[in-house]
Structures are given as C-alpha cells and as structure tokens.
N, C-alpha and C positions, 0 to 999 in steps of 0.2 A: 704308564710305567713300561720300560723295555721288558719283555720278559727272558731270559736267558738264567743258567744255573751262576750265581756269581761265585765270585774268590774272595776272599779276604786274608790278608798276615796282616798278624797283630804283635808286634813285640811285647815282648814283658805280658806274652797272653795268659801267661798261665798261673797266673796270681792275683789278688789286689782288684784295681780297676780293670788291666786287661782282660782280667778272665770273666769279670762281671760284664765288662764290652760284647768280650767272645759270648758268652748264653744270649744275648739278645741277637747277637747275630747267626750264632745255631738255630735258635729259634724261629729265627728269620728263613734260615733254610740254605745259610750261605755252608759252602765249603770253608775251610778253614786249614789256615797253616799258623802255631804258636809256636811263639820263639820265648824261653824265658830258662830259668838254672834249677827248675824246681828236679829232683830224682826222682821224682814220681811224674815227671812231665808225660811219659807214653800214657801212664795210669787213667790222669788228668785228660787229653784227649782221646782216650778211648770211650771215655763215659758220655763227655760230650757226643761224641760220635753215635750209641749209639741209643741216648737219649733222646735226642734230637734228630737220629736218620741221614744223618749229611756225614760228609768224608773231614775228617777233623786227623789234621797232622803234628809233631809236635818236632822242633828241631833247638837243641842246648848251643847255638852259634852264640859266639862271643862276639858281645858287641861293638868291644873295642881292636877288633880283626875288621879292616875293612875289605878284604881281598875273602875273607869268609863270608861278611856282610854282603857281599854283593852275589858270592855265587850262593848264596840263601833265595833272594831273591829267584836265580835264575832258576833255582830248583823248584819254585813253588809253581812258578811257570811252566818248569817244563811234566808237573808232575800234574799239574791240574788244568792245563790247557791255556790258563787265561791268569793273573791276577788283575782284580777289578778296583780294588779297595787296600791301600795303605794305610795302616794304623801304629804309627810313630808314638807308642806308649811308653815303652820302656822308660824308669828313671831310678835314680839310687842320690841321697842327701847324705850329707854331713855338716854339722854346725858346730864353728868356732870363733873367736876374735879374728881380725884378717893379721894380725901380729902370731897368731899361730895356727895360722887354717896349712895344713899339712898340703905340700904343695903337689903330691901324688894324688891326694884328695879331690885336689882342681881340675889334675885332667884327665882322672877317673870319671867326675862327674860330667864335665865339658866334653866328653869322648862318647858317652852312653847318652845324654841327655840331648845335645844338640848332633856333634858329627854323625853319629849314626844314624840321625835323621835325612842326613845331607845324602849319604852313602845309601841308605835304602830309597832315595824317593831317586838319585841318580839313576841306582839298578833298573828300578820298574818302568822310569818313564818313559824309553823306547818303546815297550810294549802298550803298554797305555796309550800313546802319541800315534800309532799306526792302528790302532782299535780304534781312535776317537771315542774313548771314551776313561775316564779316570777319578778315581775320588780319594785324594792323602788328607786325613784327617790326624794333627796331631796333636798329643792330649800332654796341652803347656801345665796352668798353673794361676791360681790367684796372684803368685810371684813371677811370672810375668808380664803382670800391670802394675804390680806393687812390689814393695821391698820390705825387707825387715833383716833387726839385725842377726849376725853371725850365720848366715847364709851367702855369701857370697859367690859362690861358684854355682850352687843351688838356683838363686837369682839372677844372674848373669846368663846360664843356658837357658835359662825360660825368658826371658828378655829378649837372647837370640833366636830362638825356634819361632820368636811370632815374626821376627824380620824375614826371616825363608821362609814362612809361610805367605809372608805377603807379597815376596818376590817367584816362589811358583804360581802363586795365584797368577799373577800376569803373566807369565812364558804360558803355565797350561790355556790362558783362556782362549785362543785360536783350537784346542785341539780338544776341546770338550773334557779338559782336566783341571779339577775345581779343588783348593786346596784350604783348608781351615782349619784352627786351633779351638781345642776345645780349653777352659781355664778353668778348674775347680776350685773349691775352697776344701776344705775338710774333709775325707770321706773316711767311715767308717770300717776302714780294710784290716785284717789280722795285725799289720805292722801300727797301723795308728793306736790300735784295742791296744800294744802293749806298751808303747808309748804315754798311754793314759794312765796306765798300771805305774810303772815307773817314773813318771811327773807326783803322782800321786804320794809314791814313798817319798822321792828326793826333798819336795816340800813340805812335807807334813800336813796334808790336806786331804777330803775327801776326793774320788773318783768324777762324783757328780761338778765337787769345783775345779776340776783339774778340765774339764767337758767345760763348762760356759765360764768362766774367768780368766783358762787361758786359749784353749784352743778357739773357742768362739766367739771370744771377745770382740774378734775385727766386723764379725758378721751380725746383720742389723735380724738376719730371722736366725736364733738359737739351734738349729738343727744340722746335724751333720747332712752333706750331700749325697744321696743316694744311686749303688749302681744300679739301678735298673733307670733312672735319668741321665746317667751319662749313657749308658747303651743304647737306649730310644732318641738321643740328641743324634749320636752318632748316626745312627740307622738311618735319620730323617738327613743329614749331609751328605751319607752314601749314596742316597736315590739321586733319580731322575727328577724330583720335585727339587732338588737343591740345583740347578742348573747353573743359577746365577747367583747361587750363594758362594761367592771364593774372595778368598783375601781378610778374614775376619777372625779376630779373638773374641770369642765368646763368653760373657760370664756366667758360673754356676755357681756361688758362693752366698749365696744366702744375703745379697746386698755389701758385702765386706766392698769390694770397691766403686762402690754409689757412694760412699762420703769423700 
C-alpha cells in the first residue's frame, strides 16, 4: 500500500449511506470533505472529526449548481492538498406512473443522481490525472441493473451512472484512475425505517411484512444491506489493491439480481 494521508469527498456524506461510507473512511484515517443539506452538517463532521482524529469538513453545495459543483471540488483540493477518493453518493427518488411522474421531478432527479456525477468527477480529474493516482467510486443502485415500476427517472439515472462509470473507467486507465459503481439493494437508512412505517399504515399490514413482502421480496437473502459493507466495499476500491479493479457495477443486494 502507498502510504500517504489521503482525501476523500463524499456527496450526500452526511446522511444515509454516505455518512455510514464517511465512518469507515474516518476510521480508515482518511481526511474528509461531506457535501450534503443536513443543518446540522458542521455538527455531523465535527464529531466525525474528532472521533476519528482526521480533518472532516462539511460543505451545503447544491448539486444541481454545476459552477458550485465544480468549485467544491476545487475547494477540497485546495483546502486539503490533494483529493484522492470520489464518492458520487448523492441521490434523492420519487415514484409515480410515467403519465404523471412530475416532470421537475425528472430533472431534479437526473441532475443530482447522474450530472452531478459527471460534474464532480470532471472537477477532480485533472488533479487526479497529474498525481497518477485516482479512485471515483459511485454508489448506483440495484435499479441500475434492474427496473421496476413508477421509478422512472429514479431508474434511468442509475442505468446512466453505470455507463460513466464505464467510460471513465477507460480514459482513467493510462493515469492510475479506477472508477466503479457500487449497486445496493435495500439499506436500512433513517429514510427507508420511515418508508417502512408509512408502507405499513398505507396497506394495513404489519412493519415485519411491509420488511420481507415488499421491500425484500426481489432479494433471494431477506436482510437489509448493511453500512458497514458498503463502507469496507468502498475502502477495498479506494486502495491500491483495487488497481485493476475499474469499469464494474458491483452487486450488494442480497441476490435480487441473480434471478
């Protein structure tokens, strides 16, 4: 392994999966820049910070500001010397029929899910490309390898983020910049917990069936995806043991797309 202090930004860090990404990467010993809307974002990486002993920053850029999106980038760089590690988390759903899927909806979601991915791996990769060395991991979706209904735009930007990622995969591969999608099924995040609650009233059903009849039905092992596995996936594609891992959608989904 190179030894060196590394960097990491992580969109959508400060919540959900990114922030469960961010503690393994704290952990890890990385510096850290999160980007995400939470008000208590300074709150959030201070703790990190000063639990962990590494420099944890936290920045509210709007993701569908590309001219913010890009001097974010330039800021993590120029604040921490280096960024080593892209983490293209960021995402926000909505589900309807496509005869009324709100069509602000569309490029809300198309704008935060996929362009901003496009826009932040743009910003870094000059820096990255003259360092020879780089690792944009970014964290698609069971949807995109599969579909399902009244997700449209939802399924569509994850369908698109594995096609950039499989085309930085080849430009990075001359410059030691390796790029891969991570694809989860289910994870157990504050937003899913109340989705379960609310499936729950709207049907008239238990909590426990609202969990395996419908959120886990597609998945062949019953359990929700854990973050401390998306974190440790992550970590293991940031290293220098991932050299020639680039160009890949990964599955995490408990078998859902093995049938």
């Amino acid at each position: 392994m190179t030894e060196r202090k590394q960097v990491a930004l992580i969109t959508g860090g400060s919540s959900g999966i990114g922030l469960g990404i961010a503690q393994e990467f704290a952990k890890a010993g990385y510096d850290l820049l999160l980007n995400g809307l939470e008000e208590n974002g300074d709150e959030i990486a201070g703790e990190l910070a000063a639990t962990y002993e590494v420099k944890v920053r936290f920045s509210p850029t709007n993701l569908m500001d590309s001219e913010a999106v890009r001097s974010m980038v330039h800021q993590a760089e120029s604040d921490f010397g280096r960024l080593d590690v892209l983490i293209n988390n960021a995402g926000v759903q909505h589900v309807a029929p496509i005869d009324e899927f709100p069509e602000g909806k569309w490029d809300l979601i198309l704008g935060v899910n996929l362009s901003a991915a496009f826009h932040t791996s743009k910003a870094a990769w000059p820096g990255m490309k003259a360092r020879g060395f780089g690792r944009i991991i970014n964290v698609a979706s069971a949807h995109g390898l599969r579909a399902s209904e009244y997700k449209a735009a939802y399924v569509a930007s994850k369908h698109g983020i594995l096609g950039l990622t499989k085309v930085l995969a080849l430009e990075g591969a001359p410059h030691n910049i390796t790029c891969n999608a991570i694809c989860p099924g289910y994870v157990k995040t504050p937003l899913v917990e109340a989705q379960i609650e609310d499936q729950a009233k709207a049907h008239g059903i238990s909590e426990k069936e609202v969990i395996q009849e419908v959120m886990l039905k597609k998945q062949a092992v019953k359990s929700f995806v854990g973050l401390e596995t998306l974190g440790q996936l992550a970590l293991f594609l940031a290293s220098d043991y991932a050299n020639t891992l680039t160009g890949t959608a990964i599955p995490v989904d408990g078998g859902w797309t093995a049938q």
